[in-house]
LUMTI-827999 format. One record per residue (C-alpha): residue number from 1; residue in one letter; x, y, z. Coordinates in pm, 1 decimal. Example, Ala and Ser with C-alpha at 12.3 -4.5 7.8 and 13.67 -1.06 7.14 Angstrom:
<1 "A" <1230.0 -450.0 780.0>>
<2 "S" <1367.0 -106.0 714.0>>
END
This chain:
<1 "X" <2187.9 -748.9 4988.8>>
<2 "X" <2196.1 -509.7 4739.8>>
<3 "X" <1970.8 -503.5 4483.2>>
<4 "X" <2327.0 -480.3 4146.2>>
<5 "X" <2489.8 -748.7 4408.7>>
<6 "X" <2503.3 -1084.2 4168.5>>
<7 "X" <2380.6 -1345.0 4420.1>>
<8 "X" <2597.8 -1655.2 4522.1>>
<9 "X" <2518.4 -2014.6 4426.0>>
<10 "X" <2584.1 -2335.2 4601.9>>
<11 "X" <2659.0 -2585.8 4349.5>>
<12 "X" <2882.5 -2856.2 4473.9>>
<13 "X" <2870.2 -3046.7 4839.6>>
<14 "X" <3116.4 -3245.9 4945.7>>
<15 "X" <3130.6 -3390.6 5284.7>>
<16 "X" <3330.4 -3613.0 5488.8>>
<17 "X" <3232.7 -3657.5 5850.1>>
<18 "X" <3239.5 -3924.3 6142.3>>
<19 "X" <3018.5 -4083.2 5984.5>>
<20 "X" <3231.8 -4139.2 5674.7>>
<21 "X" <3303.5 -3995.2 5332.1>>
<22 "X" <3007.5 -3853.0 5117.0>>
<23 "X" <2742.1 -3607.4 5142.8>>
<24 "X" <2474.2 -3860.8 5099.1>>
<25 "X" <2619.4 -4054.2 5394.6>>
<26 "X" <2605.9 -3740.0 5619.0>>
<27 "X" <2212.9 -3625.9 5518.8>>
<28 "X" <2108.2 -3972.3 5585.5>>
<29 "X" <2267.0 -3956.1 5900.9>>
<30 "X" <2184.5 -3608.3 6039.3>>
<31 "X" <1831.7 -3710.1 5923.2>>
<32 "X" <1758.2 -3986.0 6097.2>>
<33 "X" <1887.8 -3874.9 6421.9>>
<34 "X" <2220.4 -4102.3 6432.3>>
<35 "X" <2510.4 -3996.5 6693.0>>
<36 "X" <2845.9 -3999.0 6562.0>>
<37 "X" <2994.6 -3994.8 6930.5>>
<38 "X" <3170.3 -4269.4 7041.2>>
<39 "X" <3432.8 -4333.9 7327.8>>
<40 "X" <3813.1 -4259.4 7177.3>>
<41 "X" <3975.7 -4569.9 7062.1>>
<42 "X" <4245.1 -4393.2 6905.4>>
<43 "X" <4480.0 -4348.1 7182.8>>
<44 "X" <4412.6 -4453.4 7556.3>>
<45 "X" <4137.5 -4180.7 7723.8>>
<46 "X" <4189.3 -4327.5 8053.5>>
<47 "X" <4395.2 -4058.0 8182.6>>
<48 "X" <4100.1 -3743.3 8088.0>>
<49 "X" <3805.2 -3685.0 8232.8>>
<50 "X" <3677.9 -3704.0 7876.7>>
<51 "X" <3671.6 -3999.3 7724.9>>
<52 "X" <3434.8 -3969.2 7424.8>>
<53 "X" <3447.9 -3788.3 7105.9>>
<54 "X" <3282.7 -3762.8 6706.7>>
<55 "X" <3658.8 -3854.4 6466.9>>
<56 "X" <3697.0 -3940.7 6141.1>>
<57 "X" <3690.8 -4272.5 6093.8>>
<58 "X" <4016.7 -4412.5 5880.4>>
<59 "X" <3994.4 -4228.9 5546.7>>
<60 "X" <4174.7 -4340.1 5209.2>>
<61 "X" <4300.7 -4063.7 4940.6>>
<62 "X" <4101.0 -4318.5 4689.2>>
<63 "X" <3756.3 -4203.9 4889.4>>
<64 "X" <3789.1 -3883.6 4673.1>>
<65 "X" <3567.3 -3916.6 4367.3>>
<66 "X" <3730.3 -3844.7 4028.1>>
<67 "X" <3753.1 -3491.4 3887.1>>
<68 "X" <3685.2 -3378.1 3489.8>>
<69 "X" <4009.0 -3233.4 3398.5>>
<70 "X" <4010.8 -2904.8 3211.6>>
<71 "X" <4157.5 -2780.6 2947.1>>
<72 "X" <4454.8 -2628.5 3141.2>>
<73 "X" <4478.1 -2962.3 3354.4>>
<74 "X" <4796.1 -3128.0 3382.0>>
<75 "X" <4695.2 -3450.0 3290.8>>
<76 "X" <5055.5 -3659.2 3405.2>>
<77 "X" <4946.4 -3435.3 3758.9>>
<78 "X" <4842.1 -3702.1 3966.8>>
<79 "X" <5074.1 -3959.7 3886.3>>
<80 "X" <5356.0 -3705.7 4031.2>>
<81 "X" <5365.2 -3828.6 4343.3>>
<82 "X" <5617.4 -3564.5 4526.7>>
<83 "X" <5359.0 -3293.4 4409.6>>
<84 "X" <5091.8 -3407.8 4605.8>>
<85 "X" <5166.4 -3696.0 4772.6>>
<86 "X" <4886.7 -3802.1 5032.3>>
<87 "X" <5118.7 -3970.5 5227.7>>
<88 "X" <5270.8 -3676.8 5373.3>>
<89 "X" <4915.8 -3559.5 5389.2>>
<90 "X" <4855.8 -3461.0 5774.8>>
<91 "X" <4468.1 -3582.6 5926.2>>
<92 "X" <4311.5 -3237.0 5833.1>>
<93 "X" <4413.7 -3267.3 5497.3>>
<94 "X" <4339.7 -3579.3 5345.4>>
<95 "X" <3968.5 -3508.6 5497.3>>
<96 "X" <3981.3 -3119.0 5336.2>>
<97 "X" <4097.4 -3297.8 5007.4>>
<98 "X" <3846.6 -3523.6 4960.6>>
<99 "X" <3547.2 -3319.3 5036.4>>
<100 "X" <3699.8 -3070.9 4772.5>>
<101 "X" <3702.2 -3310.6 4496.7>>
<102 "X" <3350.4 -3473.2 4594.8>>
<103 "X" <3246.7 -3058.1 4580.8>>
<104 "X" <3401.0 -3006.4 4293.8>>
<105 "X" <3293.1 -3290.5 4091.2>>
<106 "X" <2971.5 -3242.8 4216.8>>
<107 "X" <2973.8 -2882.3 4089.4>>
<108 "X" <3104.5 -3027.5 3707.3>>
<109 "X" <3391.0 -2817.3 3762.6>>
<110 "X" <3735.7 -2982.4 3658.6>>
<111 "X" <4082.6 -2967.6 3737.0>>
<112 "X" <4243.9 -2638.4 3667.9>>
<113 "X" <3982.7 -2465.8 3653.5>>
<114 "X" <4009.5 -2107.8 3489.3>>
<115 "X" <4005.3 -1803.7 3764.0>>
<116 "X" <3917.3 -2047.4 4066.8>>
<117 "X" <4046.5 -2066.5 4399.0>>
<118 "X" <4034.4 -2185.5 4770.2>>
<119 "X" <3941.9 -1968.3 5075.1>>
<120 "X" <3858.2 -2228.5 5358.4>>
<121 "X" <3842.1 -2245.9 5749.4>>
<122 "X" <4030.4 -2424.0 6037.1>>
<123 "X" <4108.6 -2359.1 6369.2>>
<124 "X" <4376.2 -2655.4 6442.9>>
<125 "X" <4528.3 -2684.9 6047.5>>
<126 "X" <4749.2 -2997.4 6106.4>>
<127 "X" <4762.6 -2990.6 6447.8>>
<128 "X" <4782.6 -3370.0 6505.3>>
<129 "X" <5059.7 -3464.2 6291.2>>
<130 "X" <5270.8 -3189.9 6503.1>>
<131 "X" <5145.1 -3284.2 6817.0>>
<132 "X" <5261.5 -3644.1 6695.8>>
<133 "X" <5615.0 -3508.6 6540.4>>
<134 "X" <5701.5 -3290.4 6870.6>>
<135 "X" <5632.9 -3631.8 7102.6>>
<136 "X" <5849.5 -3828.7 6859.3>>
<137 "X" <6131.1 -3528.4 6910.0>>
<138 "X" <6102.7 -3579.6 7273.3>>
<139 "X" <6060.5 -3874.5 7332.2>>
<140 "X" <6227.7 -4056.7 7027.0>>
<141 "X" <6513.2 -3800.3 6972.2>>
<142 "X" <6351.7 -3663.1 6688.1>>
<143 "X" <6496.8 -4027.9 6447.0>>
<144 "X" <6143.5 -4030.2 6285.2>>
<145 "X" <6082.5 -3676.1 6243.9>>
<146 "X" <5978.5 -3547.6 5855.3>>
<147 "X" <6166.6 -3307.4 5698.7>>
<148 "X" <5770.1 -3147.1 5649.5>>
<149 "X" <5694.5 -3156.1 6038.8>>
<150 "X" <5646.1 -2802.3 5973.8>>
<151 "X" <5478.1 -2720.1 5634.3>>
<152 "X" <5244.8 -2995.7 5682.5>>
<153 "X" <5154.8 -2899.9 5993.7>>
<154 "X" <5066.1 -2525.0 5946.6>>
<155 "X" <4704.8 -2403.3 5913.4>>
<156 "X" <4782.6 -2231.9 5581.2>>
<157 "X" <4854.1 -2565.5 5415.7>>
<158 "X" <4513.8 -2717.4 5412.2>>
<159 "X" <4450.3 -2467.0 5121.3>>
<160 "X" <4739.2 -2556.8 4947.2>>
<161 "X" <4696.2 -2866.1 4943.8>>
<162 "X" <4321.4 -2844.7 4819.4>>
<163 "X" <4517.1 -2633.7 4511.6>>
<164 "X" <4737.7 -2869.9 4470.9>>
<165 "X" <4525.0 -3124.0 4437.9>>
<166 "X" <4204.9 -2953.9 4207.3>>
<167 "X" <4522.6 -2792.8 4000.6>>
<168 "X" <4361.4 -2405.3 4107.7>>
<169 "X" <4600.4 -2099.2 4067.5>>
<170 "X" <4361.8 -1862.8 4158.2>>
<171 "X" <4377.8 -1673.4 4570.7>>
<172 "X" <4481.4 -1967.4 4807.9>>
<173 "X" <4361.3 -1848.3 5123.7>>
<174 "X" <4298.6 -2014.7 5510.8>>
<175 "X" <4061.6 -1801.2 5757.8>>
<176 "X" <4163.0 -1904.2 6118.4>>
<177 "X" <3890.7 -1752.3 6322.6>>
<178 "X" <3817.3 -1987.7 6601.1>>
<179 "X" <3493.2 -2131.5 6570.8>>
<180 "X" <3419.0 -1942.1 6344.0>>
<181 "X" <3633.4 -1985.1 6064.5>>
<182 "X" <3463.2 -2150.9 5805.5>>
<183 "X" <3178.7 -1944.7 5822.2>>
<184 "X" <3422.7 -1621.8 5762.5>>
<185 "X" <3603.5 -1819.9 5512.9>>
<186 "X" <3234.1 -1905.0 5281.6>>
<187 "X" <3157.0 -1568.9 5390.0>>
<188 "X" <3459.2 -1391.6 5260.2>>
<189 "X" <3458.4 -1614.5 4941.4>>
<190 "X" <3076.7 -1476.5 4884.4>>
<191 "X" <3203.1 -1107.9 4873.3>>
<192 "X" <3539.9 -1214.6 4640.6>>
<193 "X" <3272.2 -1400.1 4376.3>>
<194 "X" <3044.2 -1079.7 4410.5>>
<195 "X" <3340.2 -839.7 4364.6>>
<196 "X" <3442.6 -1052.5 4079.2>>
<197 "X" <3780.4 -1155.0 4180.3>>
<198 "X" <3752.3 -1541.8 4099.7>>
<199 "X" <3450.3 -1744.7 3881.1>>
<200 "X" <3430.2 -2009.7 4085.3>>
<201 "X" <3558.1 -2090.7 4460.8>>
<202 "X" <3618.3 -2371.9 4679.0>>
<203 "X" <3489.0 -2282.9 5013.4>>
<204 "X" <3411.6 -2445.4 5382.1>>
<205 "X" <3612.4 -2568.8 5645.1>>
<206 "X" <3821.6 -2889.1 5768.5>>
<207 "X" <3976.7 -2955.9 6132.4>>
<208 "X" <4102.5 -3263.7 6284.7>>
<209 "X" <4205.7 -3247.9 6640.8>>
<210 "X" <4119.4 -3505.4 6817.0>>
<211 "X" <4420.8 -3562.9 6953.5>>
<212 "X" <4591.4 -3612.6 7336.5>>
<213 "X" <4698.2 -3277.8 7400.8>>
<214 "X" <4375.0 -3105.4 7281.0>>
<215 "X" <4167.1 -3367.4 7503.7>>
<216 "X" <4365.1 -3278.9 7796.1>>
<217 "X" <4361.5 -2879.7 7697.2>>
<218 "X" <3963.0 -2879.3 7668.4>>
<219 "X" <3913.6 -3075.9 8008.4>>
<220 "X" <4115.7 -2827.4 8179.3>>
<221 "X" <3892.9 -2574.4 8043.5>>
<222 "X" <3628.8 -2756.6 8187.1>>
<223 "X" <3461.1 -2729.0 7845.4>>
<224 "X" <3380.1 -3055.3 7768.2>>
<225 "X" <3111.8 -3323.9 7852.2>>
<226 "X" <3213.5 -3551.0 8146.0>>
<227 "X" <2936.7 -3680.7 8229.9>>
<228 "X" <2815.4 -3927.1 7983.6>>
<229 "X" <3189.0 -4157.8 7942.4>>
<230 "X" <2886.0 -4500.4 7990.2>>
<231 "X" <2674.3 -4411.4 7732.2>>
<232 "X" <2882.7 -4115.4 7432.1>>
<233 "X" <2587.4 -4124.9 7173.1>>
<234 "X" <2363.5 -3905.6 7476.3>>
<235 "X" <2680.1 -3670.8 7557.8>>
<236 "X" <2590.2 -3383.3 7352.0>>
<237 "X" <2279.5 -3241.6 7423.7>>
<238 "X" <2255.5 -2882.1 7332.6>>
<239 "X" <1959.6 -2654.1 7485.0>>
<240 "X" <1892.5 -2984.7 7762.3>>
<241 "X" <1907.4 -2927.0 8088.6>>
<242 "X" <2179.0 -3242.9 8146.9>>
<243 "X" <2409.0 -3079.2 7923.0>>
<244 "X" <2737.0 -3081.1 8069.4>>
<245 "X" <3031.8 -2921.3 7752.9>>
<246 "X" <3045.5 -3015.1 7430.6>>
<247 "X" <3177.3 -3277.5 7225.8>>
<248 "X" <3438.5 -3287.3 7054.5>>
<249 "X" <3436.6 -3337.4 6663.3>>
<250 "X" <3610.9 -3376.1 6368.1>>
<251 "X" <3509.2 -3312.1 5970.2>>
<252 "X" <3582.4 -3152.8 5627.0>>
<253 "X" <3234.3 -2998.0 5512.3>>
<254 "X" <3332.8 -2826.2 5152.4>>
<255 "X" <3114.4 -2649.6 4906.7>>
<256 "X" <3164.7 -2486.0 4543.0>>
<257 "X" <3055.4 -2129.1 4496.3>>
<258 "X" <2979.7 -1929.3 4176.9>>
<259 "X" <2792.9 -1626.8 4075.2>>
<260 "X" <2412.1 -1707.3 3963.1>>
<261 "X" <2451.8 -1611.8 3630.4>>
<262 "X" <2711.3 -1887.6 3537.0>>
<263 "X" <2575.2 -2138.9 3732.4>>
<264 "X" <2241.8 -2088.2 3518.6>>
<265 "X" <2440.7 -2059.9 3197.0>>
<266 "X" <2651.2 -2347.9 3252.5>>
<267 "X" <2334.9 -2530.9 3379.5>>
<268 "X" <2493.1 -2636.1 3693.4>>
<269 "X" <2238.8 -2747.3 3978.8>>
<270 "X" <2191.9 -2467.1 4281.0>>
<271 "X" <2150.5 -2611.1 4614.6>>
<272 "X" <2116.8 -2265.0 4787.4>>
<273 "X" <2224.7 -1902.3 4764.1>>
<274 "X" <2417.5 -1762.6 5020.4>>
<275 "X" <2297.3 -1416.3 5089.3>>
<276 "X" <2435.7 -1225.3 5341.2>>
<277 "X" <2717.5 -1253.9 5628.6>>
<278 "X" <2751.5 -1047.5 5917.4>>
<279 "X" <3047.1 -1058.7 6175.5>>
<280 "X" <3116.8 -882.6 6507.0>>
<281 "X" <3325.1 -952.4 6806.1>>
<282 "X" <3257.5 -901.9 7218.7>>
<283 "X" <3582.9 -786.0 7257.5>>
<284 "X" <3510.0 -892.9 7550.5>>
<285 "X" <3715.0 -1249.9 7713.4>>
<286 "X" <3950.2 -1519.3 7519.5>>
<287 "X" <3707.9 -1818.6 7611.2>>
<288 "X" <3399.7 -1661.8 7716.5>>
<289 "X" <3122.4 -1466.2 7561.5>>
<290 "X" <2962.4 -1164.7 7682.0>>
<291 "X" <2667.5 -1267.5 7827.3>>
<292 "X" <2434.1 -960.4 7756.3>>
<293 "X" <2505.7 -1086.2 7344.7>>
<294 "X" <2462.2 -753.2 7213.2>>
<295 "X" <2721.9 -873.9 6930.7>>
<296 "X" <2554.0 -1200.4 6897.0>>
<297 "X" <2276.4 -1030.6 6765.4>>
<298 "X" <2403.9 -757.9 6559.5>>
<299 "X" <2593.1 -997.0 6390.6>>
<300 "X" <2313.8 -1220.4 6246.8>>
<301 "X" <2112.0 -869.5 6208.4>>
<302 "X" <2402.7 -779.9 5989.3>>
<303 "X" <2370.1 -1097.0 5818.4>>
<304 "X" <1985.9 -1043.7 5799.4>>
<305 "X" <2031.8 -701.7 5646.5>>
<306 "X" <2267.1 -752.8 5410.3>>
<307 "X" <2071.0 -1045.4 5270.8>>
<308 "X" <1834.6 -791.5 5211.3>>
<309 "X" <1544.1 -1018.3 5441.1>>
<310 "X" <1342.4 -956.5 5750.4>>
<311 "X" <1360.3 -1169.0 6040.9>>
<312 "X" <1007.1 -1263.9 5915.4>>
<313 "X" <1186.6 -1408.4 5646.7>>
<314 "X" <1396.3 -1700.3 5802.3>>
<315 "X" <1239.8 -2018.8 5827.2>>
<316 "X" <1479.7 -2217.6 5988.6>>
<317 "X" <1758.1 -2155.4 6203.3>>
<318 "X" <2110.8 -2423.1 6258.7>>
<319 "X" <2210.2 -2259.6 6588.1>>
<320 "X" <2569.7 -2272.4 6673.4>>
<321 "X" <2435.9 -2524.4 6965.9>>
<322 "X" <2740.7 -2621.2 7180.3>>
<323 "X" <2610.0 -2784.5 7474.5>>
<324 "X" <2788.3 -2576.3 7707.6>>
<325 "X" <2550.0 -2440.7 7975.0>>
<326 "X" <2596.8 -2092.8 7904.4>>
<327 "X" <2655.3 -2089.6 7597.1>>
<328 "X" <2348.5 -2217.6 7515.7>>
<329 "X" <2169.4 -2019.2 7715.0>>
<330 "X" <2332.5 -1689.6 7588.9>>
<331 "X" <2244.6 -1812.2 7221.8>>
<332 "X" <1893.0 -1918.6 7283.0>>
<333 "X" <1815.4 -1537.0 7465.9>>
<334 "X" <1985.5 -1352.9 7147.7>>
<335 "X" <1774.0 -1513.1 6897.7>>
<336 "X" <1478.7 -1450.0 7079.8>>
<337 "X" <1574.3 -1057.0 7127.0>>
<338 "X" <1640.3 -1083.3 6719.5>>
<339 "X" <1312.8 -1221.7 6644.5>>
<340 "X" <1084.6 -1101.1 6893.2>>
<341 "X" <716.6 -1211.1 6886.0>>
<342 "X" <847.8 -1401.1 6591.3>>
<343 "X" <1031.5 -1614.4 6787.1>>
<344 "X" <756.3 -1855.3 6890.2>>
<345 "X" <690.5 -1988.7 6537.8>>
<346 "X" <1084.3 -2012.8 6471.5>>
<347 "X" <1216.1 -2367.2 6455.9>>
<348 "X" <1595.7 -2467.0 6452.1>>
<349 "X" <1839.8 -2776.1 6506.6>>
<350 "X" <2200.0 -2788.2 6659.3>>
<351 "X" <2416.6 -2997.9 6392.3>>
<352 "X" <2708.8 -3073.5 6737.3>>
<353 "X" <2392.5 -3261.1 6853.8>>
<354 "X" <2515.2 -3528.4 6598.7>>
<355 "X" <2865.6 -3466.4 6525.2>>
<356 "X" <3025.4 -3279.8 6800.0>>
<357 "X" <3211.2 -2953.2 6795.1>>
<358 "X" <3439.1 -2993.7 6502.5>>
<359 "X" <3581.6 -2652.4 6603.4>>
<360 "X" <3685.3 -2405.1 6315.3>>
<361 "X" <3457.4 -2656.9 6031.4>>
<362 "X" <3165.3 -2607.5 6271.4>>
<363 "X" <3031.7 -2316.2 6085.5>>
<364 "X" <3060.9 -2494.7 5711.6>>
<365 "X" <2893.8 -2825.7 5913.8>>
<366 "X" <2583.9 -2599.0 5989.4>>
<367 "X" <2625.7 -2442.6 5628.5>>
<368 "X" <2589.2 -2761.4 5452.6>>
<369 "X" <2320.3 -2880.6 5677.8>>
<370 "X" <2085.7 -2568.9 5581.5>>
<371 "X" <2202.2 -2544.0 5235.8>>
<372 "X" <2037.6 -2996.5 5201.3>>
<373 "X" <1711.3 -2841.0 5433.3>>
<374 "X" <1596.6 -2566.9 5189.9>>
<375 "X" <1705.8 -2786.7 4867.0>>
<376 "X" <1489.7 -3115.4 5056.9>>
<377 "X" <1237.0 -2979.7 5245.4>>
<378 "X" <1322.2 -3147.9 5526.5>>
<379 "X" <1453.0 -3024.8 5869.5>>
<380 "X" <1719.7 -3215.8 6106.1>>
<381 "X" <1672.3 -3262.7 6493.6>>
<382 "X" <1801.9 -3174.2 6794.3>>
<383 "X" <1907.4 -3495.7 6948.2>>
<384 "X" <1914.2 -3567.6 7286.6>>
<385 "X" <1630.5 -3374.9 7448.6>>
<386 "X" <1535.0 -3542.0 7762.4>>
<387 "X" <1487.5 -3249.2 7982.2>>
<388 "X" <1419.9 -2948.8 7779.7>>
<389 "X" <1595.1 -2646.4 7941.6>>
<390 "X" <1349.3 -2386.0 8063.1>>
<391 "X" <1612.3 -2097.7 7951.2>>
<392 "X" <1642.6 -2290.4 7649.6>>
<393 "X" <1274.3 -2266.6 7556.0>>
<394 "X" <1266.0 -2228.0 7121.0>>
<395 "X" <1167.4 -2535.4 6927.0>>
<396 "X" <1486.4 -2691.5 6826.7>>
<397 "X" <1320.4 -2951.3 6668.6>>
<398 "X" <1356.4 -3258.8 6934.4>>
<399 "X" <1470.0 -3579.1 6910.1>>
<400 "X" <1319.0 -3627.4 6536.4>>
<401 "X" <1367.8 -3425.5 6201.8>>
<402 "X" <1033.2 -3316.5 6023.7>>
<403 "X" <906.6 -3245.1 5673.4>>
<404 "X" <918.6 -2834.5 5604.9>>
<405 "X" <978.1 -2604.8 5326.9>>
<406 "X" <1149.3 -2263.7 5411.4>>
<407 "X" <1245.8 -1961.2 5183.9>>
<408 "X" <1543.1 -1893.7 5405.4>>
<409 "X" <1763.6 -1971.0 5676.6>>
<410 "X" <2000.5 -1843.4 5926.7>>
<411 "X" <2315.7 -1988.6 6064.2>>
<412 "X" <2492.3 -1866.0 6339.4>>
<413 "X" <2796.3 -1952.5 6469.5>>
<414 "X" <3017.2 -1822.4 6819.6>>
<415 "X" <3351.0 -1885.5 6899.1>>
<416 "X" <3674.4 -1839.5 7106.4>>
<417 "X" <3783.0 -1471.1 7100.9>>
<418 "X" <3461.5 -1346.3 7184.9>>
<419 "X" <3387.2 -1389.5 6763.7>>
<420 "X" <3048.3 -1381.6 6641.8>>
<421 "X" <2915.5 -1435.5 6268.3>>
<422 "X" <2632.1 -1545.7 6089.6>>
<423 "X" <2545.7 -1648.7 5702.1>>
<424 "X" <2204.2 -1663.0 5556.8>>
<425 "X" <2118.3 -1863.8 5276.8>>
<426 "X" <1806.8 -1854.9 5040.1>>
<427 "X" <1634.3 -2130.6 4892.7>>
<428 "X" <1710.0 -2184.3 4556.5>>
<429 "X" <1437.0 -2150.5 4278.2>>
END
């Protein structure tokens, strides 16, 4: 980081995950070790060799906490129901909404907020409500199809509708990246705050897509865990040797972003500081990565760097922790060519150990994590370790979470695309 570059602050949190709405809810969870995977109940599994997942459980517009309203707030705004109705909300959505608000609010920022804005992440956007609207056109003859089949299901909405709803006129932005979305998207907001294009931004990442047609696409892939149908809460193991694909997962994981110096002056709270982001990309295969990781690791060297910290630094590390065999094993070898002989006293947890994959918010899930670590001192597991993976040798923190206080983190995060980035944040103080 340069030293005239104003530093970021984390000020708001606002989380909803499968284990239900609330940022408290989720930290209590990841803490104590508590799987979010269950077998799918929302449509019949039966036919995929997957049958297990980490969704949303049924969510409620009136989960969103309440938000100040500004001056410039339009106070008759949320009794206008065909401005932001939540009904036409799709799954992605109504999740991205209420984290925003719970952010928001947290933050003590209000409704129309002056120079403010949303730049999130999502891989899927509203990709269940039209994968529900295109089997209703062929199948019912399209009778029940919306007139916003299309709008609502688009990736770009999710920001939109996050505007709509905080009343923000500032840059309305969606990063789809893959995987790796959200962590562009908090990443990109950091150098728009910085640059001083907005006061205050609503950053992170939201996807919903657990859904028929993306079961079925994943098993083709052969990406997902199989194995563990009896007993879902064991299916994702990252870094152990029984690891058989990941998990699939679902979640909005939000957070409100300013520049130090009006955080301090407004006397806001500062859960973190994000500090640097570096990004790269294989070029190398549409689903797989390059297994020598020379990217891998120039990105999060880039994210080091520009932080302005040593490896030396980093105290804790939320890997990007799939539970895909190679994956795994790619990630685990980078890190340890990053950090060297400093790699033995590292420690770091996989988030997906917990919640699944929840695909382009994966990156804001591990974000959010780290961000509650350095503010609490305390450090989430690794669940699932029964057989430790020889090529996954690093302490990833097994089975139970442990008191720690660290100056600074890294999180790293890999995706489809051969994409690679990484954000490091800095304990606040």
């Amino acid at each position: 980081m340069s030293p005239a570059a104003p530093r970021v602050a984390i000020t708001g949190i606002g989380v909803v995950s499968p284990y239900g709405v609330g940022r408290e809810r989720f930290w209590d969870h990841i803490v104590r070790g508590v799987s979010g995977t269950r077998r799918i109940e929302e449509f019949d599994p039966s036919p995929f060799s997957c049958q297990v997942a980490a969704p949303l459980p049924a969510l409620s517009v009136d989960d969103a906490p309440a938000v100040l309203a500004g001056p410039g707030a339009d106070h008759g705004h949320d009794a206008t129901p065909e401005r932001a109705d939540p009904r036409r909300y799709s799954r992605a959505s109504l999740a991205g909404v209420i984290a925003a608000r719970e952010a928001w609010a947290d933050a003590g920022l209000a409704l129309a907020e002056p120079n403010a804005g949303v730049i999130i992440g999502s891989g899927g956007g509203g990709i269940e409500l039209g994968e529900r609207q295109y089997r209703e056109f062929f199948t019912g003859r399209g009778r029940h199809v919306t007139p916003y089949a299309i709008p609502v299901s688009i990736v770009g909405m999710l920001s939109s509708e996050i505007s709509i709803a905080l009343q923000l006129r500032g840059i309305s932005h969606v990063l789809s990246t893959g995987c790796t979305s959200s962590t562009d998207a908090i990443g990109y907001a950091m150098a728009q705050l910085r640059a001083g294009e907005a006061d205050a931004l609503l950053s992170g990442g939201v996807d919903a897509c657990i859904t028929p047609g993306m079961i079925y696409g994943f098993s083709r892939m052969r990406v997902m865990s199989t194995r563990y149908n009896d007993a879902p809460e064991t299916a994702s193991r990252p870094f152990d040797r029984g690891r058989d694909g990941f998990v699939l997962g679902e979640g909005a994981w939000m957070v409100a972003l300013e520049r130090e110096t009006r955080a301090r002056a407004r006397g806001a709270h500062i859960y973190a500081f994000v500090e640097g982001y570096g990004s790269t990309c294989d070029a190398y295969h549409r689903v797989q990565m390059d297994p020598n990781g020379d990217e891998i690791v120039r990105a999060m060297r880039l994210a080091i760097d520009r932080a302005g910290r040593r490896v030396e630094d980093i105290g804790y590390m939320n890997f990007h922790g799939t539970s895909t065999p190679l994956n795994d094993a790619v990630e685990m070898r980078c890190v340890r060519r990053l950090f060297g002989q400093d790699a033995t006293r590292l420690c770091g947890s996989s988030t997906k150990s917990m919640i699944g994959h929840p695909q382009g918010a994966s990156g804001a899930s591990g974000i959010v994590t780290t961000a509650l670590a350095l503010e609490r001192g305390f450090l989430p597991p690794t669940i699932n370790q029964f057989d430790p993976d020889p090529a996954c040798d690093l302490d990833v923190i097994p089975n139970a979470g442990r008191p720690a206080a660290a100056e600074a983190a890294l999180c790293n995060c890999l995706g489809f695309g051969s994409k690679n980035s990484a954000i490091v944040l800095g304990k606040a103080g």
